[in-house]
C-alpha positions as a printed NumPy array, in Angstrom:
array([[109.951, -22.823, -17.578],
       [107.554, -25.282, -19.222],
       [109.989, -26.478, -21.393],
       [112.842, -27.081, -18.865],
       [113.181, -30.682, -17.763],
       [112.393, -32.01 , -21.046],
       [115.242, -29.603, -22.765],
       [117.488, -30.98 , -19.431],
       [116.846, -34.267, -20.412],
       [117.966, -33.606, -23.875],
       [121.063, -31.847, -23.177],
       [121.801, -34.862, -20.443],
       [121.199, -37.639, -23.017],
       [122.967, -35.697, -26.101],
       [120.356, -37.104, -28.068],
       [119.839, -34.028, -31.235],
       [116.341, -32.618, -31.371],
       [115.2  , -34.743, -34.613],
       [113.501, -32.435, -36.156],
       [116.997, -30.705, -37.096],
       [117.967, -33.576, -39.572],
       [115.335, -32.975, -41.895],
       [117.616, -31.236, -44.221],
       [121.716, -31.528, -44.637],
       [123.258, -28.35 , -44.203],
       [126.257, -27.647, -46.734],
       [129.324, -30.002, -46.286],
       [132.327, -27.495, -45.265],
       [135.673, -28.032, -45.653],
       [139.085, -27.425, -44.477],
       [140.06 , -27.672, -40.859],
       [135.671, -27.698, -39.931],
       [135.168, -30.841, -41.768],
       [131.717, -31.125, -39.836],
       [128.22 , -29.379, -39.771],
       [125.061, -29.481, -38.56 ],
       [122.751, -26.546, -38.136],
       [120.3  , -24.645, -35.379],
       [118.539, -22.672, -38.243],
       [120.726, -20.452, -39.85 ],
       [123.366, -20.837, -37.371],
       [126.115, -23.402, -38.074],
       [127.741, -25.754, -35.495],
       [130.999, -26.654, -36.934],
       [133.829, -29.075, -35.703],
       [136.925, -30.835, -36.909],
       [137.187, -34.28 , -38.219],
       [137.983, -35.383, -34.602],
       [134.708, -34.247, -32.775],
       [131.729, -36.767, -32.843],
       [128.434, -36.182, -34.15 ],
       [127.268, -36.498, -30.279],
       [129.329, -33.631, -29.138],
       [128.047, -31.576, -32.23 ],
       [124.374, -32.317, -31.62 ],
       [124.93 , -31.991, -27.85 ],
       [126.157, -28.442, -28.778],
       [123.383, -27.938, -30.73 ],
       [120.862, -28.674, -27.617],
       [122.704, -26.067, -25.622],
       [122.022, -23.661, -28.073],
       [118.688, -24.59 , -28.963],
       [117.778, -24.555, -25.09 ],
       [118.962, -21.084, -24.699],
       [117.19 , -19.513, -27.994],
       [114.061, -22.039, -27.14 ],
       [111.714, -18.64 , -26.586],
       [113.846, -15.839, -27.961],
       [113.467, -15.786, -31.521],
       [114.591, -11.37 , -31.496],
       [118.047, -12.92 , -29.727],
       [118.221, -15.916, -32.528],
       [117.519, -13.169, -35.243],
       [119.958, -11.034, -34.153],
       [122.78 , -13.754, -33.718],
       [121.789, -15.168, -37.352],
       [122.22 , -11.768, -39.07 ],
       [125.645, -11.2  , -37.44 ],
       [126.576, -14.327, -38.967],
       [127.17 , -15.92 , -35.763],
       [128.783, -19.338, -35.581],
       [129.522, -22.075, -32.355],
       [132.718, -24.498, -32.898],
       [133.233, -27.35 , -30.724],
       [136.267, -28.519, -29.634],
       [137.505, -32.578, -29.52 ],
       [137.734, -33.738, -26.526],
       [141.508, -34.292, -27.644],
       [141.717, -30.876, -29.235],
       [143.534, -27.802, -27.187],
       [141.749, -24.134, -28.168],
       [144.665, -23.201, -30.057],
       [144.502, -26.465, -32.582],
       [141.44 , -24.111, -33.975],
       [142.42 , -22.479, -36.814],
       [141.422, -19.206, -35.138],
       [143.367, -19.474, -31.826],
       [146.538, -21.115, -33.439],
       [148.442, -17.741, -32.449],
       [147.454, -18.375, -28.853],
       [149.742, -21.371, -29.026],
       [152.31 , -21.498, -25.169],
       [150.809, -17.9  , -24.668],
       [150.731, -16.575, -21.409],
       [147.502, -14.469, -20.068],
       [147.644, -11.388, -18.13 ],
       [145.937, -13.827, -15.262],
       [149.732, -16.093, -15.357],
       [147.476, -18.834, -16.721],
       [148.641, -20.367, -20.223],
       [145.909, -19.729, -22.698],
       [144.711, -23.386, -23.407],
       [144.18 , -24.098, -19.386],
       [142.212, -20.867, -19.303],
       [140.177, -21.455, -22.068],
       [139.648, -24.88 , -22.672],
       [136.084, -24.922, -21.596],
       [135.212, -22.52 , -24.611],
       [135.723, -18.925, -25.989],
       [134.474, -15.866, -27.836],
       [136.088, -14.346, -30.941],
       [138.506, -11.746, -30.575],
       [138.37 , -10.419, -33.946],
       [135.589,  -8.491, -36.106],
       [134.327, -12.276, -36.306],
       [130.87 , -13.16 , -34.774],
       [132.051, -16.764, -33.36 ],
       [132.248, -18.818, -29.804],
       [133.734, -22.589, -28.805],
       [132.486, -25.016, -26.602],
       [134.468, -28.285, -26.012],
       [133.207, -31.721, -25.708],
       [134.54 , -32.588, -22.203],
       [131.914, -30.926, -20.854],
       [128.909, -31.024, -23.456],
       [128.779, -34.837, -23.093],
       [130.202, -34.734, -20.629],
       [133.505, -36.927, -19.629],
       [134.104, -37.926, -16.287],
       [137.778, -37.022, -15.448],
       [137.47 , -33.543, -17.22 ],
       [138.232, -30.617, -15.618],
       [135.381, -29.127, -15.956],
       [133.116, -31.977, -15.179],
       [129.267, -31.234, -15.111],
       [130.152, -27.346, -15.046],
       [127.979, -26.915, -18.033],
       [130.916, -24.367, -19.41 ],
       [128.873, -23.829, -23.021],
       [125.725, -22.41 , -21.318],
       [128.322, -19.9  , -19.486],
       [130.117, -18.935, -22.804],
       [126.751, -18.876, -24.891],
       [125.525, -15.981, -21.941],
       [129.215, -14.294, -23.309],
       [127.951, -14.923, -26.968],
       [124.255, -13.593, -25.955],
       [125.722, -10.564, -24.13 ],
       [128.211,  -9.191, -26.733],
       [126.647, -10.301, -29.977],
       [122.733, -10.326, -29.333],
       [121.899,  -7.112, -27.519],
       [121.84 ,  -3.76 , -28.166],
       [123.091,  -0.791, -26.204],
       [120.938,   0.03 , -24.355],
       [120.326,  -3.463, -22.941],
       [123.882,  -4.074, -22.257],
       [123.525,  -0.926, -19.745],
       [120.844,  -3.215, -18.48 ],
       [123.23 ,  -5.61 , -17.802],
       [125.753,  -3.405, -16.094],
       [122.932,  -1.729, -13.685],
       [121.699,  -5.418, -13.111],
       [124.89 ,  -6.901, -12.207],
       [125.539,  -3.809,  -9.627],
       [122.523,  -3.829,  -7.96 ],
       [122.953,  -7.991,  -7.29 ],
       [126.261,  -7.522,  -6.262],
       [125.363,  -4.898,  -4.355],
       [123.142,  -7.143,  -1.786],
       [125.546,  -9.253,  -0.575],
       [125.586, -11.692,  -3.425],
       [128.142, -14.154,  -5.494],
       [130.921, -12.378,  -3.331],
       [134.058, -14.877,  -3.307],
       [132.045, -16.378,  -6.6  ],
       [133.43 , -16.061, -10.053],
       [129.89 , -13.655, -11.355],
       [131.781, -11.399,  -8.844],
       [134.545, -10.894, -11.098],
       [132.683,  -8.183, -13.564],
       [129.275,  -7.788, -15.221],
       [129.968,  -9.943, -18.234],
       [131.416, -12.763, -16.529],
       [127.814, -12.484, -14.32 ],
       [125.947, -12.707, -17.098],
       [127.534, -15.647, -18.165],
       [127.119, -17.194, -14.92 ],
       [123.342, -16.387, -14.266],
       [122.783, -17.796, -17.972],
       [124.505, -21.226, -16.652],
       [122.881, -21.288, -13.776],
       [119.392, -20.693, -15.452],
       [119.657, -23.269, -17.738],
       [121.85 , -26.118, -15.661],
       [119.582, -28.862, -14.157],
       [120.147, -28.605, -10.189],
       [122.751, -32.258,  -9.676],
       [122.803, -32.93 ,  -5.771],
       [124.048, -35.924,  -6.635],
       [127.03 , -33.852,  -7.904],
       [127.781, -32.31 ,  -4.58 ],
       [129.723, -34.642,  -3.663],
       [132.378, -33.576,  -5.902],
       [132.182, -29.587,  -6.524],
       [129.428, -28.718,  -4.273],
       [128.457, -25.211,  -6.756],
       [128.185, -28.57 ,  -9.154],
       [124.954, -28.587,  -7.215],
       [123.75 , -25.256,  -8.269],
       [121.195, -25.013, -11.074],
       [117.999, -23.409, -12.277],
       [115.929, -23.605,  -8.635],
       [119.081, -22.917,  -6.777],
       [119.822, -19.716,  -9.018],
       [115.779, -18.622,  -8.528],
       [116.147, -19.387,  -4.548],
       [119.399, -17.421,  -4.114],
       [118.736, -14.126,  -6.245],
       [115.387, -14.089,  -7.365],
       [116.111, -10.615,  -9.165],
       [118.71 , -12.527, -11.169],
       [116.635, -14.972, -12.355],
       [113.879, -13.108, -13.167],
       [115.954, -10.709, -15.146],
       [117.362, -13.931, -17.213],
       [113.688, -14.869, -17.596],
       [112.985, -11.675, -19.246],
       [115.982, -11.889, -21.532],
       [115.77 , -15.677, -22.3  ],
       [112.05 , -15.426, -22.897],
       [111.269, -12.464, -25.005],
       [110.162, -10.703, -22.5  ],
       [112.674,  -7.976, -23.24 ],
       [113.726,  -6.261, -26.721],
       [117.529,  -6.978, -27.321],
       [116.858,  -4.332, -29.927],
       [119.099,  -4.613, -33.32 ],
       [122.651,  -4.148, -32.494],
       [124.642,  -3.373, -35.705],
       [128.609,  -3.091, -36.233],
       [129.715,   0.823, -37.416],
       [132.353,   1.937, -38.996],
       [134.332,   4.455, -36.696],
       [136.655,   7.201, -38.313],
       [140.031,   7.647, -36.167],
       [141.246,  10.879, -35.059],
       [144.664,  12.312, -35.049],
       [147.412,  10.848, -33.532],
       [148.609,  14.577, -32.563],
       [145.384,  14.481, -30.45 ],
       [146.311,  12.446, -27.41 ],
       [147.15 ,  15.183, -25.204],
       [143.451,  16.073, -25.405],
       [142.313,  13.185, -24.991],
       [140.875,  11.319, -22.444],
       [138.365,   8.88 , -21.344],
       [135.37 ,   9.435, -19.37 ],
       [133.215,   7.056, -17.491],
       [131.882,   5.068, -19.25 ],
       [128.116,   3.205, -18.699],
       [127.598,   0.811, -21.898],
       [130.188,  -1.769, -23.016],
       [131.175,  -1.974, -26.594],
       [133.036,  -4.022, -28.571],
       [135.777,  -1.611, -31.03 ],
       [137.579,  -4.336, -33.563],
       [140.929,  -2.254, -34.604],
       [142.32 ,  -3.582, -38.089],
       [145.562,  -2.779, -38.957],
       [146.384,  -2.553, -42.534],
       [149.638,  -0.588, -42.038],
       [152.636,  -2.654, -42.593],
       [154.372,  -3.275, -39.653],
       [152.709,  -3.97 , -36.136],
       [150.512,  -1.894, -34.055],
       [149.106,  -1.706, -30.229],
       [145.913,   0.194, -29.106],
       [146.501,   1.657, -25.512],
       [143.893,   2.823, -23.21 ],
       [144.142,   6.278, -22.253],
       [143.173,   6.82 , -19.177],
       [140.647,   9.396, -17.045],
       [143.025,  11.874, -17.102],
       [144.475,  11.335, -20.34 ],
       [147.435,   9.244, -19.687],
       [148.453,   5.739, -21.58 ],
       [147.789,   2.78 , -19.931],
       [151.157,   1.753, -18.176],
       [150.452,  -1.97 , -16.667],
       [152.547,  -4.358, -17.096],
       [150.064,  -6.41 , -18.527],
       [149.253,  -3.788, -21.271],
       [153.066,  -3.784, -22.43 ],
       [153.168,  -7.945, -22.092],
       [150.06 ,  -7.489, -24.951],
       [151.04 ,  -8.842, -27.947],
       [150.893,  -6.235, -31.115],
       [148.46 ,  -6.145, -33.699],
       [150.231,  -7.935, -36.446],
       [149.779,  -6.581, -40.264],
       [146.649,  -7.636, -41.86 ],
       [145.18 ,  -8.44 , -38.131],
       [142.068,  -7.674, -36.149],
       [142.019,  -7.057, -32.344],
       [138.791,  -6.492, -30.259],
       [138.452,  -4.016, -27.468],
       [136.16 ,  -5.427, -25.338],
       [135.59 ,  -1.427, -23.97 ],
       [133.396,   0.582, -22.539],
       [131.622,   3.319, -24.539],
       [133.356,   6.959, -24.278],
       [137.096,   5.57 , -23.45 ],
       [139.394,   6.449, -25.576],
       [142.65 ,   5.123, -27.059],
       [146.024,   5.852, -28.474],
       [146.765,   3.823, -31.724],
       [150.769,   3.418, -31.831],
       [153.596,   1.979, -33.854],
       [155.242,  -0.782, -31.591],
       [158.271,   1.73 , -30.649],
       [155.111,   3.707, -28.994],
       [154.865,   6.499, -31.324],
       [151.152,   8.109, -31.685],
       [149.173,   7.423, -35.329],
       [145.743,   7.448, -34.381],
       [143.326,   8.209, -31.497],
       [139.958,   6.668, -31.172],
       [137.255,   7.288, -28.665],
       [134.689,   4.507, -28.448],
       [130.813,   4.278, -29.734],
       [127.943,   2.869, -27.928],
       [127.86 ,   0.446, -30.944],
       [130.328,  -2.438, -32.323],
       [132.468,  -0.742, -34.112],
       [135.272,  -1.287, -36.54 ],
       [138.025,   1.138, -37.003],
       [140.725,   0.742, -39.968],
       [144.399,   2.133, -39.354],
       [146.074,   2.577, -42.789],
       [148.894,   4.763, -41.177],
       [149.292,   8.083, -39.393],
       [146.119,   9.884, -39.315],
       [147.969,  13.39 , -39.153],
       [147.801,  14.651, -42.398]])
């Protein structure tokens, strides 16, 4: 890309592109004492974060939307926002992960070791982190010179900024890659989102040898990516430089079904994934269970370890389009069933919806 080493050099310095001061964005408050602004998208951070790791988040972002202005459109009218965690901050000392406090994740790994390089909201919220420790980036952290924000902004990018039929995209992408032989044992391996996320990092990241020495995929950057799976990299070229409509993805409002419905109701193979935000406004806690391909809940262990849906909470279904689900009380009995849109889509439980 013709803009690439100078935007590396950018994001390795953490110098802010100046151009951005010209105007002070609004002084927030509360908890995000701190702004600065990538056009109408606000970087926000507590009073602990310094105004380098702020304007080094800024540069990742920036690099990223540098020639995709339908992607930066569509994140601006979703109301996106990027928060950046302290280097002294834990996820859950944000405001919006303070219930994640000591929890457990279905993968035995406490919440704020999982997450601490960053995360994507998990409400009807249009929001991601990224944590200073490795936007400056500090020597001794973790994730040293992993470039984690470029790998959650690829989450942000494929959740929030495309439309259906380009998340298929994704999906047939990610199987026919994996499908030649490559990333197997590597963490784009794990599923098509968490490849997308990876070829976005790897597009962007400046190639370190000099970092080999320590993680050798520290190594790994833009010509590495391009050398390794060329389809990969040409397919973030496309998406990353306009070359492809995102379309206009938009947020629905879905109508639930009967609860009296489950035994008819199943999912079916699904081929687009979708984000479904369930808000409960029923006065006691609820859970949302998968049912499966032939109808049946969802009995994992991890699924009952879930925690509820508290009153006056959202929970997002990170889903697939055409599953369905069974909205209960916690005791397990049936309100509501919901089968999944190829759009975000919000769904409001109010109580039974037998009537």
């Amino acid at each position: 890309m013709k803009h690439q080493a100078a935007l590396f050099a950018s994001m390795m310095s953490c110098v802010g592109h100046e151009q951005l001061h010209e105007a002070a964005p609004p002084k927030p408050t509360g908890f995000y004492s701190q702004r600065v602004d990538s056009g109408a998208i606000p970087i926000l951070g507590s009073a602990k974060v310094s105004r380098r790791g702020l304007e080094a988040a800024r540069d990742r972002l920036e690099t990223i939307l540098h020639d995709a202005p339908r992607l930066r459109r569509n994140l601006e009218a979703r109301g996106y926002e990027l928060h950046v965690l302290a280097l002294e901050e834990f996820p859950s000392d944000l405001p919006e992960y303070a219930s994640k406090r000591g929890v457990v994740e279905a993968n035995g790994q406490l919440f704020d070791w999982h997450m601490i390089g960053g995360h994507i909201s998990e409400d009807a919220r249009h929001f991601s982190s990224c944590t200073e420790g490795t936007l400056l980036p500090i020597v001794g952290f973790r994730l040293y010179g992993d470039e984690t924000c470029f790998h959650e902004l690829g989450h942000v990018i494929d959740w929030f900024a495309l439309d259906a039929a380009l998340r298929a995209r994704v999906v047939a992408e990610f199987k026919e890659s994996t499908s030649t032989g490559h990333w197997a044992g590597q963490y784009a391996a794990t599923n098509e989102h968490e490849w997308f996320a990876e070829i976005t990092k790897y597009y962007f990241r400046a190639d370190r040898e000099d970092l080999a020495f320590y993680d050798k995929t520290l190594a790994h950057g833009h010509e590495w990516l391009c050398g390794y799976d060329a389809r990969a990299c040409r397919f973030a070229a496309d998406v990353y430089g306009d070359r492809i409509d995102p379309g206009t993805p938009k947020t629905t409002t879905l109508a639930p079904s009967a609860g009296s419905l489950e035994p008819t109701t199943r999912s079916v193979e699904g081929r687009v994934p979708v984000r479904v935000i369930v808000r409960n406004e029923t006065s006691s806690p609820l859970r949302a269970i998968w049912l499966d391909y032939a109808g049946k809940r969802d009995a994992r262990q991890v699924v009952k370890d879930e925690r509820p849906i508290a009153h006056g909470a959202d929970k997002a279904l990170f889903t697939w389009a055409t599953h369905a689900y069974v909205i209960t009380t916690e005791t397990g009995d049936a309100l509501c069933t919901i089968v999944a849109p190829e759009e975000e889509a919000v769904v409001e439980i109010t109580g039974t919806c037998d009537r």
